[in-house]
Structures are given as structure tokens and as C-alpha cells.
C-alpha positions as CSV (number, residue, x, y, z in Angstrom):
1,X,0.0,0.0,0.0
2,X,0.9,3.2,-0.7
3,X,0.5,6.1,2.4
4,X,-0.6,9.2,1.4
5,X,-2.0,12.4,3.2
6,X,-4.4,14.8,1.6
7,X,-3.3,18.8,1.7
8,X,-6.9,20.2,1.7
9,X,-10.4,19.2,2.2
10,X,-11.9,21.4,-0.3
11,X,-15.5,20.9,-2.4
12,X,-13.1,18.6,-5.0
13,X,-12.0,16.2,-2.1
14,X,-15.2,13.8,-3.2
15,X,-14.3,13.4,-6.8
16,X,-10.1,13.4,-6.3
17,X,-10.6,10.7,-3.8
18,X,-12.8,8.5,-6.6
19,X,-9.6,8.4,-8.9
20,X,-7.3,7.0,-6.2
21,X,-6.1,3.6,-7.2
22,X,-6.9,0.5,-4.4
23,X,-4.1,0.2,-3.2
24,X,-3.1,3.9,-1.8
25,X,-4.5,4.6,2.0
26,X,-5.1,8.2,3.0
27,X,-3.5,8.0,6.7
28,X,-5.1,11.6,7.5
29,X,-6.0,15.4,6.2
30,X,-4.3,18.2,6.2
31,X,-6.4,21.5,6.2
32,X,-5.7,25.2,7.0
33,X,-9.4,26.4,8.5
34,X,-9.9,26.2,11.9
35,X,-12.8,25.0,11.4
36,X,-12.2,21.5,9.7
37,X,-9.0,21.2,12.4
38,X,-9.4,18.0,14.8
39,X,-12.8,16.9,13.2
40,X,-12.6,13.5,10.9
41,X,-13.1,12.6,7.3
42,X,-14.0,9.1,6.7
43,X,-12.4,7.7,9.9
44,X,-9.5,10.2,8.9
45,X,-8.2,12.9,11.5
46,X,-7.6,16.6,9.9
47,X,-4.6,18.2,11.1
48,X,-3.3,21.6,11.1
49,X,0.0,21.6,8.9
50,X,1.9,22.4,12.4
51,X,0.5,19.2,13.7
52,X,0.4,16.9,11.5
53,X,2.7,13.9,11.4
54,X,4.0,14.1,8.2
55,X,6.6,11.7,8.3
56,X,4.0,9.2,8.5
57,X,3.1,9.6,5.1
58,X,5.4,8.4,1.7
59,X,3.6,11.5,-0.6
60,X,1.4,14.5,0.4
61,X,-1.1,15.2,-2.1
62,X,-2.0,18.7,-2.7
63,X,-5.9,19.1,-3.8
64,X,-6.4,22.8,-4.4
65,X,-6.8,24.6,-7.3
66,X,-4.5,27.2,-6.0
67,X,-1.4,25.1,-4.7
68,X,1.6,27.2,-4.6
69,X,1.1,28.6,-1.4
70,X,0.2,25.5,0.3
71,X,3.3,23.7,-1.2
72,X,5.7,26.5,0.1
73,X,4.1,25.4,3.6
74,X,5.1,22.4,3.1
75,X,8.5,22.4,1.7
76,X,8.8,24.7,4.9
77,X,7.6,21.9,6.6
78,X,10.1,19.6,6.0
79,X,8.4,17.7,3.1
80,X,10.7,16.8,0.3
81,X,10.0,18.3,-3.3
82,X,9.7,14.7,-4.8
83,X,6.9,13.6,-1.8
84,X,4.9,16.5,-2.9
85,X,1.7,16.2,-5.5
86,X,-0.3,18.3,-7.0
87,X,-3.4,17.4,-8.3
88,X,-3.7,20.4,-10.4
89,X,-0.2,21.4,-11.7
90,X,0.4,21.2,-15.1
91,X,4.1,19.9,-14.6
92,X,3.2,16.6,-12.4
93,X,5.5,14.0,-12.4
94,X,3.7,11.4,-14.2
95,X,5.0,8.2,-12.9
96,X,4.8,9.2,-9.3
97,X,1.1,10.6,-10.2
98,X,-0.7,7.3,-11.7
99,X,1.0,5.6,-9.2
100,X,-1.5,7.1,-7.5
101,X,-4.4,7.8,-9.8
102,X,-6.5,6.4,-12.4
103,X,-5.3,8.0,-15.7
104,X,-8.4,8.2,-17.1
105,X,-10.3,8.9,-14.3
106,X,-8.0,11.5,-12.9
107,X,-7.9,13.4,-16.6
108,X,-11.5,13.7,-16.7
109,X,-11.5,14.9,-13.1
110,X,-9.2,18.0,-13.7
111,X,-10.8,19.0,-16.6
112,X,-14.3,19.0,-14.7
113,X,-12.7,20.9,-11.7
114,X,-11.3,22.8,-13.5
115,X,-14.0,24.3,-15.8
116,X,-16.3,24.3,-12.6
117,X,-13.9,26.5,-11.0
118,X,-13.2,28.8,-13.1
119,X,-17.2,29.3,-14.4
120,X,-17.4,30.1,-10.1
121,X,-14.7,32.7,-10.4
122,X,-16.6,34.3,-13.3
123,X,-20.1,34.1,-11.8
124,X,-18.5,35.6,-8.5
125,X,-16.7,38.2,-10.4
126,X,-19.8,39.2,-12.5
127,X,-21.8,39.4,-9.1
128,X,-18.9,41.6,-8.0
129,X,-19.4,44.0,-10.6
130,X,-23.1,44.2,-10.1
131,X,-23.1,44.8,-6.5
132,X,-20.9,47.3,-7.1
133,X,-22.0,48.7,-10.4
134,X,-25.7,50.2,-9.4
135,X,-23.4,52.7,-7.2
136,X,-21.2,53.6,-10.0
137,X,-24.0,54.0,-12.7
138,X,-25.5,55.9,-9.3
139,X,-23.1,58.2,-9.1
140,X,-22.1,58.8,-12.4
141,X,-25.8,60.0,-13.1
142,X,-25.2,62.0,-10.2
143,X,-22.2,63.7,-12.0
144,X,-24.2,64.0,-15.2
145,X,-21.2,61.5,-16.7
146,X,-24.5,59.2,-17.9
147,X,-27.5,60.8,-19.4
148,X,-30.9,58.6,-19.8
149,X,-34.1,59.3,-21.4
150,X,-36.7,60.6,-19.4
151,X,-39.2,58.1,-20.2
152,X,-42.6,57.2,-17.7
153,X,-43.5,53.5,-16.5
154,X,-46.1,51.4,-18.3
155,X,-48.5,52.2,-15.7
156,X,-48.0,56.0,-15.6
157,X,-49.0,56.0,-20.0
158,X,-51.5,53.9,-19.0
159,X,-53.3,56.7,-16.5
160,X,-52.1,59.1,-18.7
161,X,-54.3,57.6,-21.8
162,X,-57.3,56.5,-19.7
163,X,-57.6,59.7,-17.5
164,X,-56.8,62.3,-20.2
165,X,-57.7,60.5,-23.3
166,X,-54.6,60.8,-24.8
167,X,-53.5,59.8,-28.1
168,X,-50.5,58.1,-28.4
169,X,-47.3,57.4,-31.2
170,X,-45.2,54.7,-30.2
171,X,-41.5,54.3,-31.1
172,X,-39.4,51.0,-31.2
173,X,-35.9,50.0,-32.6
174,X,-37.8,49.7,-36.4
175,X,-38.8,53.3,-36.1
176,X,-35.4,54.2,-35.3
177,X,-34.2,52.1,-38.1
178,X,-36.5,54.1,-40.7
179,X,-35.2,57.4,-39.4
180,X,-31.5,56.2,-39.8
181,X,-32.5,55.3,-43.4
182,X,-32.0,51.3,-42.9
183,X,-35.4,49.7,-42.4
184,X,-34.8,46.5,-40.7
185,X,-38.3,44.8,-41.3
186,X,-40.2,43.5,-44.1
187,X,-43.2,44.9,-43.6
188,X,-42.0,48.6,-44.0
189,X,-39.5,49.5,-46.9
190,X,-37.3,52.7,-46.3
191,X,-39.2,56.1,-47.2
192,X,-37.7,59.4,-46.8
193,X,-41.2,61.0,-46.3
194,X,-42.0,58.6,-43.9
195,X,-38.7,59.4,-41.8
196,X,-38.7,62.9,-41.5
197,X,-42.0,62.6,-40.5
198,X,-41.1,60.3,-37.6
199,X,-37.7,62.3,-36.5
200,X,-40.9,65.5,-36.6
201,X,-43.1,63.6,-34.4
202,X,-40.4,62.5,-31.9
203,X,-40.0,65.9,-31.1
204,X,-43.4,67.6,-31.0
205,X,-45.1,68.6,-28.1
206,X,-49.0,68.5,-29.1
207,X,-51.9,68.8,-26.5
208,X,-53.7,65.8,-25.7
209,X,-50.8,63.5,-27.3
210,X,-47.9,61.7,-26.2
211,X,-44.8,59.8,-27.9
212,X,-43.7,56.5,-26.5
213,X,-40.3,54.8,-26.5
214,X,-39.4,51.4,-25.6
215,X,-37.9,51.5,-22.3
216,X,-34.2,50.1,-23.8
217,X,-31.9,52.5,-22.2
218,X,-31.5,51.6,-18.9
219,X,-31.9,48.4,-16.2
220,X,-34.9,47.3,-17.9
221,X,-36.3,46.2,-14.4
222,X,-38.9,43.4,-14.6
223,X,-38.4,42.2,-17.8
224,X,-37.3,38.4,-19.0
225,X,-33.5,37.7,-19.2
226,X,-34.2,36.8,-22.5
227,X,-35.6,40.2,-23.6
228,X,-33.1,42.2,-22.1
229,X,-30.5,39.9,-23.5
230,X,-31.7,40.7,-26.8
231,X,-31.9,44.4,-26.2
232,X,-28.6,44.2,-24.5
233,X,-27.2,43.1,-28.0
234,X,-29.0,45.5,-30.1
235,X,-28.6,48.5,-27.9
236,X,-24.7,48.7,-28.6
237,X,-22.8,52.0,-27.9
238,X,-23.2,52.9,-31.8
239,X,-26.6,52.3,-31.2
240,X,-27.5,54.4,-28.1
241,X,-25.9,57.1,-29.4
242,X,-27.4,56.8,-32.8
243,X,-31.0,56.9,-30.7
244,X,-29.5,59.5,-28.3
245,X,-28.5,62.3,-31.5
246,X,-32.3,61.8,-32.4
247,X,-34.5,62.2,-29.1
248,X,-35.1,65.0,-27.5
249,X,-33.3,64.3,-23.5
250,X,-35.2,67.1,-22.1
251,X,-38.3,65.9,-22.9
252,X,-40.8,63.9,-21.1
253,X,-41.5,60.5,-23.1
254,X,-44.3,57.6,-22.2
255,X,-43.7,54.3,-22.3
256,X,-44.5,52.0,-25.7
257,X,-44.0,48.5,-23.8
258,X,-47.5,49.5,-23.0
259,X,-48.1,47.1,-26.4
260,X,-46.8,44.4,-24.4
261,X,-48.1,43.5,-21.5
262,X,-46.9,39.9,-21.6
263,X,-44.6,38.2,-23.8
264,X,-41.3,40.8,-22.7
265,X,-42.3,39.8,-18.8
266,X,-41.5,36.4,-17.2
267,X,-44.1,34.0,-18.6
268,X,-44.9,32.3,-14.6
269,X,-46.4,36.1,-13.5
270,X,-49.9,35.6,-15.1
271,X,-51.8,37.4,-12.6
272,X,-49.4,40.9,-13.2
273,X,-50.0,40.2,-16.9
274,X,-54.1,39.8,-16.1
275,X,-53.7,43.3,-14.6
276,X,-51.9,44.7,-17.4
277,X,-54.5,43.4,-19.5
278,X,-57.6,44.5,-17.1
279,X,-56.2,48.3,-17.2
280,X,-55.6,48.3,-20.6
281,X,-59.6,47.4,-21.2
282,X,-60.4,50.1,-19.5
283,X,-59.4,52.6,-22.2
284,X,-61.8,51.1,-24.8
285,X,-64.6,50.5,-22.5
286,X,-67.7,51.4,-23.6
287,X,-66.4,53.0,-26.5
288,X,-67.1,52.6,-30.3
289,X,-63.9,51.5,-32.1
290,X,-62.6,52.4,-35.1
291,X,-59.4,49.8,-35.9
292,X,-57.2,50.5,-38.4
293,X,-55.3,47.6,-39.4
294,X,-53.3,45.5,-42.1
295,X,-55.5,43.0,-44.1
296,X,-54.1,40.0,-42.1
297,X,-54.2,41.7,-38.8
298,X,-57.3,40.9,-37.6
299,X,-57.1,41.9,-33.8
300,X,-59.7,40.8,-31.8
301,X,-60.9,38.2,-34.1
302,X,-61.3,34.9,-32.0
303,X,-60.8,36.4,-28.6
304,X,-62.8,38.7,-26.2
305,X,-60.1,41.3,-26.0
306,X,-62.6,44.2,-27.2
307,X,-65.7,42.2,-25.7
308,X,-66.1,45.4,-23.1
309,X,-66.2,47.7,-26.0
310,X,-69.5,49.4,-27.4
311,X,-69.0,48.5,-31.3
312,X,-66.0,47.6,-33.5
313,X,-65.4,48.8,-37.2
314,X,-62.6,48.6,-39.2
315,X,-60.7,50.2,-42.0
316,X,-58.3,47.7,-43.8
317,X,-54.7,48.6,-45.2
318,X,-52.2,47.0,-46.8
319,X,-49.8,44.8,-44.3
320,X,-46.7,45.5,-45.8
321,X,-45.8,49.3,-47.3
322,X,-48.8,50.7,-45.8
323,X,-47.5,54.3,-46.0
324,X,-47.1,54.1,-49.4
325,X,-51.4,55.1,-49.5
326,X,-51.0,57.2,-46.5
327,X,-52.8,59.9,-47.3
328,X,-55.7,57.6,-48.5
329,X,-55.9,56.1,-45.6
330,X,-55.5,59.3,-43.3
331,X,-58.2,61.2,-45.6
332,X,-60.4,58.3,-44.8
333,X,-60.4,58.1,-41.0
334,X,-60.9,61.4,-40.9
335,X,-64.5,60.9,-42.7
336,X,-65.1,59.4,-39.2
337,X,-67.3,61.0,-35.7
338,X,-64.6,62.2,-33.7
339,X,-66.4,60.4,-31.0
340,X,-64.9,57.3,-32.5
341,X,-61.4,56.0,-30.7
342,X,-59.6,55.2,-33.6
343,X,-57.0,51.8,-32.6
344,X,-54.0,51.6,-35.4
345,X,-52.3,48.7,-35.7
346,X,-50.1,49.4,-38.9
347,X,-46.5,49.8,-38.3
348,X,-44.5,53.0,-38.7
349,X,-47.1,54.3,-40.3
350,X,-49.4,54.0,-37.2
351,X,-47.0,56.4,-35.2
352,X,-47.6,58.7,-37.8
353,X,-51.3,58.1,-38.0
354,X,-52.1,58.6,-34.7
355,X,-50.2,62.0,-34.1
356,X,-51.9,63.6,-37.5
357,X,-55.3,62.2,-36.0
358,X,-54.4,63.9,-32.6
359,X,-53.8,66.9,-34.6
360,X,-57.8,66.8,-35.6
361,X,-59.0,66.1,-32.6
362,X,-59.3,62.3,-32.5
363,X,-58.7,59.9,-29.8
364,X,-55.9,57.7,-31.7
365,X,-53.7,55.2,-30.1
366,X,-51.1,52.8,-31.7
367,X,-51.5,49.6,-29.9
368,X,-48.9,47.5,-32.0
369,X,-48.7,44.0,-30.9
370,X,-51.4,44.3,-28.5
371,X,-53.9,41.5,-29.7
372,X,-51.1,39.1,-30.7
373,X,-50.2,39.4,-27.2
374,X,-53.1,39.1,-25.8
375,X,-53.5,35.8,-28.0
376,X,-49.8,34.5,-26.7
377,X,-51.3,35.4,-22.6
378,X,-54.4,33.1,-23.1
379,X,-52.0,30.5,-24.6
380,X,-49.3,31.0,-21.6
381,X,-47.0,30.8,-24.1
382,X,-44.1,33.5,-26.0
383,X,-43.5,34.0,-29.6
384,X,-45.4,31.5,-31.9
385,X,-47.8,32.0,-34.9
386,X,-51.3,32.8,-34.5
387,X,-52.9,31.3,-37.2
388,X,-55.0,33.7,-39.3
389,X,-53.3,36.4,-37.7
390,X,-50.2,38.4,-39.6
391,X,-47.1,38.3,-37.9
392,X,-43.8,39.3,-38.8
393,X,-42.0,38.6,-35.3
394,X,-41.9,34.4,-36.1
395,X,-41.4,32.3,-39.0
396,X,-43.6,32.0,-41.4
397,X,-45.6,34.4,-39.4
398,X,-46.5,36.6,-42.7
399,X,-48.1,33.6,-44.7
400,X,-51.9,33.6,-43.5
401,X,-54.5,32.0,-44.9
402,X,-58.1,33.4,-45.6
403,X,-60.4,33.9,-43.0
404,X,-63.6,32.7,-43.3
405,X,-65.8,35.2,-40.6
406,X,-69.1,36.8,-40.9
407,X,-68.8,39.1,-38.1
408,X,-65.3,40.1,-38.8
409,X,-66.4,40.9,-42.6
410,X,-68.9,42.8,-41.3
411,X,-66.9,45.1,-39.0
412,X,-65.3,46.4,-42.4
413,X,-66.2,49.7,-43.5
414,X,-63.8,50.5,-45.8
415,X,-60.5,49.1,-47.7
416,X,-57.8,50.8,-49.0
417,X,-55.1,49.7,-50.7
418,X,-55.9,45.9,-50.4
């Protein structure tokens, strides 16, 4: 038999000790916390390095990852160079060492310890930095060294729509894209027209309307790690800045996650979602609708998202390019009562819509996504096709078959462009 003592009873002790060959005996342990000192392992006394009989033992195997200091301690010790082992060195003596250990074993061992230890180092150093970094960002705000848009909390746009009727243009990272010249989505081709319109409306200050950006720009409290992941990536320092030339840092935005009151949030928090849902009824209750919509949008179709709602008409527009008739379709609404809250679902050219709308003295809101995530809610599910419903957020989420529905047909009151 070969006699052996162990330098460290750390969290790899278990799986060193599973690579030892039959025929080497630990005699004892040999640990530097107070803690461990005098109690046993496995029948096994730990020592403290001043008391440990170490000429007992033929080799002293060193098991943590960090050795160097702990083999200077023993070379102090007394302990020869040659009796000294270290499980984790990358110079070991290779006949001494599968004396000892299992080759294979052992091998597979180190390369498990060590990729477990150093994913802990990086977990602890990223906690390290975000401990720290809320008191940084903190002060650096402080010291006007970080400058944020001012924008208000899903439930403040919410109170602001409801108590004050207010109409509403919402801006996301495809508006921003149309502005910068490089539409990033198939349903809306670049269109100078269309962009110095939006860069106009991101800085206008009418009565009784508000512009809404997604809330990208800072800690993105509550939402999934997967969403803020993926804004994380988008919103690169290029990208901020690009956004930062073009809004207005003074001025007091709402907030356009409003559209989505479920599928950015974590999907287990179904009763927040329900409230998100029950205040946004609120603003259409009782009231005769006017949607305004792509041909394959069909919100409310199938689901009782509108139920509350007095009557619902619609105006149909073309799902992809709609801007391309928009002074069709903007001639058209404004045929309507102004009693009427007009709903647009259309794209960029809904942010548009609803502030030229505002300007005549309708009640216009772009609602976006709103019924498709309404849809993904009562599935308790994210992002997946709707079938009959356009979507260009999935695959194959733009190829939608007819729809075959007397009382959607009937809402129709007029088509444009389709």
C-alpha cells in the first residue's frame, strides 16, 4: 500500500478521492481552516500543517486549485519536493502521479474541476461587478457622466391615456431604423417621407398626445432575461448614441411596452400580466372602435379582448408598405365621428397616424402588438404564430391563410389599398 495524506479538504475532495487507485490509503487530512482542524473525514483525522505527522506519510497530495502557497508550507515543513503532489499542476510527475491515480479517471476529473472552477470565479466576479455597479452608474448620473431618457412607467402611460384621453405614437428599434435610413423589417421599406416625419413627431409637443419609447436605455427592471439579453445586444454603444443624436433628452417620453403587456415579462407572473390586460380594457370600454389595421391583422378576431367595447369597425390597409397610400388612408379616417377611438395597428405608419389624427382632434392610439399578445397570454405561451393572424415577429408568421368570418367581414367599412 501506498501512504498518502491529503493537503486540503476542499469541495473537489469527493471526486479526487474517486480516482485514487486500491491500493493507496489516506492516513489523514491536512487542512488550513480552523474549522475542519481536529474533526474527521471518513475515519480520517484533519490536522493543522503544524501538527500533523508528516513523516508518517510516503507523498502528500496537494488538492487545491490554488497550490503554490500551500506547497511552500510544506516544503517549509520539511516535506521533500519529490513527496509533494499536486493534483492540479500542469508539470506533475507522471509516474509518481498514476501511481496514484487512475489515468483516465483522474484526466477527466481536472478537466471537470477545473472548468467548474473557473465558471465560479466568473459568476462571482460578475456578481462583484453588479453589486458594485448600481453605485457607479448611481453616481455617475449624479455627476451628469451618464445621461438617460426621461421616459414614464407602463402604468404612468396607462393613467395618462385613460384619465386624459390621450392619443399616443409609439416608437421601437424599427422606427429608429427608418429614421437612420436602414429599415430592418419586411413589412416597412425605407421612405424618406415617412422618416422625417417620424424624427418630426419624436420631437413635438402636441396637447392631448404623447410619444412613446421602448424603455431600452437603462436596467430594464422586470423584464425576462431573454428580452433584455436581446436588447442588451441591439442596444450597442453605436446604437444608443445613434438613438441619443435623435431624441429630445429634455423631454418627457411615455412608455410604448404598454403594447406588451406579456410576452417581454417572465411567462410564470400571469396574474401581473391579467392586470396589465384589465387596465388596458379600461381605455376602450364602452367605447365605439374604429381599428385601423393590415389585411391580415385581424385583432380581436377569435378572442374577447374588445368584448367590453361598445361597437368595433374597421378600416383595412395593406400589411406590408402601408405608407405608401398614407394619405388615402389618413383622408379616410378622418371621414369618421370624432367620438370614434380610432385603434391603429399598422407599423410606422401608425405612429404617424395617430399623431396627424391627434392633430384633428381624434382619440388615436397605436397599440402594435397588443392583440397578438393578448393571444400569446391566453395560450401561456411567448412567440409562436397565430394562425389567421399576420405576424412578422416568427417564422412564417406573414403567410396567413383566408379567414372565413361573418362578423369580422362585417366590421369592415372600408379598404384601402388591399
Amino acid at each position: 500500500m501506498i501512504k498518502i495524506a491529503i493537503c486540503g479538504v476542499g469541495k473537489y475532495i469527493d471526486n479526487i478521492e474517486l480516482c485514487m487507485k486500491k491500493e493507496v490509503e489516506v492516513l489523514f487530512y491536512i487542512d488550513n481552516d480552523e474549522r475542519k482542524q481536529e474533526q474527521e473525514r471518513k475515519g480520517r483525522k484533519i490536522y493543522s500543517l503544524k501538527k500533523a505527522p508528516l513523516n508518517c506519510a510516503e507523498y502528500v497530495v496537494i488538492t487545491a486549485y490554488k497550490y503554490t502557497d500551500l506547497k511552500n508550507q510544506l516544503l517549509a515543513s520539511g516535506v521533500r519536493q519529490e513527496q509533494i503532489l499536486t493534483f492540479f499542476a500542469d508539470n506533475f510527475e507522471e509516474e509518481i502521479f498514476f501511481r496514484l491515480f487512475d489515468e483516465v479517471k483522474a484526466l477527466r476529473t481536472i478537466r471537470e474541476c477545473i472548468l467548474d472552477y473557473r465558471v465560479c470565479r466568473l459568476e462571482e466576479r460578475q456578481n462583484f461587478i453588479q453589486d458594485n455597479l448600481i453605485y457607479e452608474v448611481a453616481d455617475m448620473l449624479r455627476k451628469n457622466m451618464l445621461c438617460l431618457p426621461r421616459i414614464s412607467t407602463v402604468e404612468e402611460t396607462a393613467c395618462k391615456i385613460v384619465d386624459e384621453k390621450a392619443s399616443m405614437s409609439r416608437y421601437g428599434d424599427g422606427e429608429f431604423q427608418i429614421i437612420l435610413g436602414s429599415a430592418k423589417d419586411i413589412y416597412q421599406a425605407d421612405d424618406k417621407r415617412l422618416a422625417r416625419r417620424l424624427k418630426e413627431i419624436l420631437h413635438s409637443s402636441l396637447d392631448g398626445h404623447i410619444v412613446a419609447l421602448a424603455d431600452d436605455y437603462g436596467c430594464m427592471e422586470g423584464l425576462r432575461k431573454e428580452n433584455k439579453d436581446v436588447i442588451r445586444s441591439y442596444m450597442t454603444y453605436q446604437k444608443r448614441q445613434e438613438h441619443y443624436s435623435l431624441i429630445d433628452m429634455n423631454k418627457q417620453y411615455y412608455n410604448a411596452y404598454i403594447s406588451r403587456p406579456y410576452v417581454i415579462y417572465p411567462h410564470e407572473e400571469r396574474e401581473k400580466a391579467s392586470e396589465r390586460f384589465r387596465a388596458l380594457r379600461k381605455i376602450w370600454d364602452k367605447q365605439d372602435i374604429v381599428m385601423v389595421e393590415g389585411d391580415k391583422t385581424r385583432m380581436g378576431v377569435g378572442n374577447d379582448l374588445f368584448l367590453n367595447a361598445q361597437s368595433v369597425n374597421r378600416i383595412i390597409c395593406p400589411n406590408t408598405n402601408a405608407f405608401a397610400v398614407y394619405d388615402r388612408i389618413l383622408e379616410e379616417v378622418c371621414k369618421l365621428d370624432r367620438g370614434k377611438l380610432i385603434l391603429i395597428a399598422l407599423g410606422p405608419t401608425a405612429t404617424v397616424l395617430a399623431y396627424d389624427l391627434a392633430k384633428q382632434g381624434y382619440w388615436a392610439l397605436d397599440i402594435g402588438h397588443l392583440d397578438l399578445e393578448y393571444e400569446w397570454y391566453l395560450k401561456g405561451e411567448g412567440y409562436s404564430q397565430i394562425p389567421g393572424k399576420y405576424n412578422n415577429e416568427v417564422l412564417g408568421g406573414t403567410e396567413v391563410e383566408e379567414l372565413d368570418d361573418a362578423d369580422y367581414r362585417s366590421s369592415i367599412i372600408k379598404m384601402i389599398g388591399v
